[in-house]
C-alpha positions in Angstrom: 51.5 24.7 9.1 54.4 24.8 11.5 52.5 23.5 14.5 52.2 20.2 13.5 55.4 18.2 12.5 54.1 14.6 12.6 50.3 14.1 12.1 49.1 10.6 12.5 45.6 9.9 11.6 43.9 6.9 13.7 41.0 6.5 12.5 38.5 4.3 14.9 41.8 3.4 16.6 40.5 4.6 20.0 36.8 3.5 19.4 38.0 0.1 19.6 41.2 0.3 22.5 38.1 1.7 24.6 36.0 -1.0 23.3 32.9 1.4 22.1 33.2 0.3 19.0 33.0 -3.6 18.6 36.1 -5.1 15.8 35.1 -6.9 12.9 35.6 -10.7 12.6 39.2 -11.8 11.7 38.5 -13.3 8.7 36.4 -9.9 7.4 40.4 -8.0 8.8 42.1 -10.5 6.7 40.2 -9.8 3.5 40.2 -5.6 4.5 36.7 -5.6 5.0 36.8 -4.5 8.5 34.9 -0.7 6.5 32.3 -3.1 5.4 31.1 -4.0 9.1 31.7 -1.0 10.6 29.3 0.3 7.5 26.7 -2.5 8.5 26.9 -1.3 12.5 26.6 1.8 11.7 24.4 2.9 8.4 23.5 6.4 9.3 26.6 7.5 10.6 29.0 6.4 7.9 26.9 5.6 4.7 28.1 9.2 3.2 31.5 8.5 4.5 32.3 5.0 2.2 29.6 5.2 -0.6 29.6 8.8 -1.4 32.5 10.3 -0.2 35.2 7.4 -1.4 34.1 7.0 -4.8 33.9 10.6 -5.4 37.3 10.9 -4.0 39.1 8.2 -6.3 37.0 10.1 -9.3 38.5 13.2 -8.4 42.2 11.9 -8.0 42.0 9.8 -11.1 40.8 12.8 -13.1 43.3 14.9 -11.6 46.0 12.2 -12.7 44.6 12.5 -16.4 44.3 16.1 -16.8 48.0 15.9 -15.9 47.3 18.7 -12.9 50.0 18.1 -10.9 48.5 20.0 -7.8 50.3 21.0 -4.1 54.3 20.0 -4.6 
């Protein structure tokens, strides 16, 4: 825990600096789309990621808000 003092989290950041990874069209960036063409370029790799893992991850943080759990301080 004391090895880290500032994380920062980049996500495909370096993918697309390197250009590896190709950015979606401006207008799909201006509506915050940009997951839903990186999920069209690539289906196997990050299908789990946004269908099954994101849902799953607002159900679990709304249910924790309504149980009143407050969790980690």
């Amino acid at each position: 825990a004391r090895h880290c003092t500032l994380p920062i989290a980049v996500g495909a950041l370096l993918d697309f600096l390197s250009g590896t990874v190709p950015r979606a069209p401006l207008w799909m960036r201006r509506l915050r789309l940009e997951w839903l063409f990186r999920l069209l370029i690539e289906p196997g790799r990050l299908w789990r990621r946004y269908v099954v893992g994101n849902p799953l991850f607002l159900w679990r943080v709304a249910r924790q808000k309504l149980s009143g759990a407050g969790g980690r301080p």
